[in-house]
C-alpha positions as CSV (number, residue, x, y, z in Angstrom):
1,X,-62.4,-20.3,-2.1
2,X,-60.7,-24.0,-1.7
3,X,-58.4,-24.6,0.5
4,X,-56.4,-27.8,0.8
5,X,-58.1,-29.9,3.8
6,X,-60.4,-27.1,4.9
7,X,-64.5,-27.3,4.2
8,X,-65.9,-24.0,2.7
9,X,-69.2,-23.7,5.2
10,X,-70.1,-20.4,4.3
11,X,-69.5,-17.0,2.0
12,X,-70.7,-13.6,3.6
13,X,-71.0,-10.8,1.2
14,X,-70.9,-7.3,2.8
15,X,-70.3,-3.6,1.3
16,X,-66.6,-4.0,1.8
17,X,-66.0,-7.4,0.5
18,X,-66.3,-11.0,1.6
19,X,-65.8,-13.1,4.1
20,X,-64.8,-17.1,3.6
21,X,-66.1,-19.1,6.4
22,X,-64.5,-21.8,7.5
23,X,-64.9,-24.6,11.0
24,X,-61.2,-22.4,12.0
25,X,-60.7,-20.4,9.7
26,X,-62.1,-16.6,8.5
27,X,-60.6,-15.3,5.1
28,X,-61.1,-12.1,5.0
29,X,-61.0,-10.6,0.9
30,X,-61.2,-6.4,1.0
31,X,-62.6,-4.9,-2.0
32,X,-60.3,-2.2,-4.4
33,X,-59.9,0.8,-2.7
34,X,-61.7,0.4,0.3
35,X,-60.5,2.3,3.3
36,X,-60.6,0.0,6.5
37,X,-61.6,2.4,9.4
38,X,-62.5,1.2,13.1
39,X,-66.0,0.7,12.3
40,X,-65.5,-1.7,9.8
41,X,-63.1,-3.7,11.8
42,X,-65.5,-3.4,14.8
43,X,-68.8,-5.3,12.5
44,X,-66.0,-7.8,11.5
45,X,-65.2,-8.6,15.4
46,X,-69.3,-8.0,16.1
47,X,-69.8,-11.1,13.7
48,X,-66.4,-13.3,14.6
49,X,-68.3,-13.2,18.4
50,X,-71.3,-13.6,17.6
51,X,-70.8,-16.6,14.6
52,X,-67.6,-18.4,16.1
53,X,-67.7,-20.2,19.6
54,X,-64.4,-22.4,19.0
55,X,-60.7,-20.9,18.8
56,X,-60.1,-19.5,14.8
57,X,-57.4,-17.7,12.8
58,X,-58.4,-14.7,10.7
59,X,-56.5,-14.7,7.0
60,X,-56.2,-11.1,5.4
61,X,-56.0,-11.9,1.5
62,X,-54.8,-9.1,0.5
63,X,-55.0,-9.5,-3.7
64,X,-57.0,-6.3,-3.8
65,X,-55.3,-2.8,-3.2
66,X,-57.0,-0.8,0.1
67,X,-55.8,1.0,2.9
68,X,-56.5,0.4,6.4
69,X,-55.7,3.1,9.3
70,X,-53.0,0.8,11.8
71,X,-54.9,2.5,14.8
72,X,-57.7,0.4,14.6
73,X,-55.8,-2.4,16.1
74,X,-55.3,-0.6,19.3
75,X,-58.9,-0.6,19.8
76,X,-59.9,-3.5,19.0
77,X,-62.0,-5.6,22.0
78,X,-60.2,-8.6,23.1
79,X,-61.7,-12.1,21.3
80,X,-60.1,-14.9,23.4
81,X,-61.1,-17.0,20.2
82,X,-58.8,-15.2,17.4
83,X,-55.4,-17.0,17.6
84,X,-54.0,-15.3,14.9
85,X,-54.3,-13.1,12.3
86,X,-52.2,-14.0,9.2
87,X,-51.9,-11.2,5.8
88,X,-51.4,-12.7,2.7
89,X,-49.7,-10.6,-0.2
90,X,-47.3,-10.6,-2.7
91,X,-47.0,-6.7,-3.3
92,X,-44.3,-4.6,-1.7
93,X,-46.7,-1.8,-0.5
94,X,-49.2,-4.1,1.0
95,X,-46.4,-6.0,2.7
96,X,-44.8,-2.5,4.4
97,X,-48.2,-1.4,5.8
98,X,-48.6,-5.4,7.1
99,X,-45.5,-4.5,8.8
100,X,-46.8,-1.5,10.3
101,X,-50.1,-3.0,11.8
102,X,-48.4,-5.8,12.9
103,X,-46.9,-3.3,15.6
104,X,-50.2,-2.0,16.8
105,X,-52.0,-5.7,17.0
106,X,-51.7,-7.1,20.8
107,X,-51.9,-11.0,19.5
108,X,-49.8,-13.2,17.0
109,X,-49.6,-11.4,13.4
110,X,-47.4,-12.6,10.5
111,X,-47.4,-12.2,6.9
112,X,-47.4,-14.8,4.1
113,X,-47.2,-14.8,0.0
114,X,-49.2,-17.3,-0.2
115,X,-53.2,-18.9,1.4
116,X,-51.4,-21.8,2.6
117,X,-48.5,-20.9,4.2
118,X,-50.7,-18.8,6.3
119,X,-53.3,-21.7,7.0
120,X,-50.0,-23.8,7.7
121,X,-48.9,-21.1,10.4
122,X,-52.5,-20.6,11.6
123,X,-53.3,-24.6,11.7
124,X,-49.9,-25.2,14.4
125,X,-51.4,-21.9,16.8
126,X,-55.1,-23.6,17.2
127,X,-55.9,-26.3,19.3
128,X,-56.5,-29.4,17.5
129,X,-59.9,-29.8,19.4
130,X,-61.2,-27.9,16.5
131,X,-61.0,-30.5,14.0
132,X,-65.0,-31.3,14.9
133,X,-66.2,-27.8,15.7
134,X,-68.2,-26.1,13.5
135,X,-69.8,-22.3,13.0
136,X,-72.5,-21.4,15.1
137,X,-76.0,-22.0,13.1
138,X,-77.3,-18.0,14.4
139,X,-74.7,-17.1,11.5
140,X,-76.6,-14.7,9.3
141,X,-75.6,-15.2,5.7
């Protein structure tokens, strides 16, 4: 996935879908009709501490249609690292349940039409020490 002044380092392929690995930046991309329970969320938070050692914003792309349970947020462990987590969609029913998670997630959460208004958002929230960091290299891809 290319975005404008951001270098693709990696793709990770897993049951549910893909993740887009960036030096800041995770794009997360759910597969159709997946249903996001806390396990799930829990191996995505497992790999964002174990692959990212620098601050980093998380980017839902929502273009696929899948349902998440808004609880999970509440138990989520705290990552010091995750700056923000920014949902990108341009359907109604996406953007209602956005609204709903957003009240259960402790940290910055806002929702975007578009990839680059949410890496616009996400870019002013992380410290611009990261413009030479990089993903660990125990990443397993």
């Amino acid at each position: 996935m290319q975005i404008i002044g951001k270098e693709l380092n990696d793709t990770y392929t897993f049951e549910n879908g893909k993740l887009y690995l960036y030096n800041d930046l995770i794009i997360g991309e759910i597969n159709e009709g997946v249903h996001v329970t806390i396990d799930v969320m829990l191996s995505f938070f497992q790999f964002f501490l174990e692959n990212y050692k620098v601050p980093f914003g998380y980017i839902s792309y929502r273009k696929n249609s899948y349902s998440i349970d808004p609880q999970v947020y509440k138990m989520l462990p705290e990552n010091k690292l995750l700056k923000g987590i920014a949902v990108v969609s341009d359907q109604k029913f996406s953007s209602l349940n956005a609204h709903v998670e957003k009240s259960f997630f402790k940290g910055r959460y806002e929702l975007f039409t578009t990839i680059n208004n949410a890496v616009n958002w996400l870019d002013k929230i992380i410290p611009l020490q990261n413009n030479n960091s990089h993903v660990s290299d125990n990443s397993v891809m």
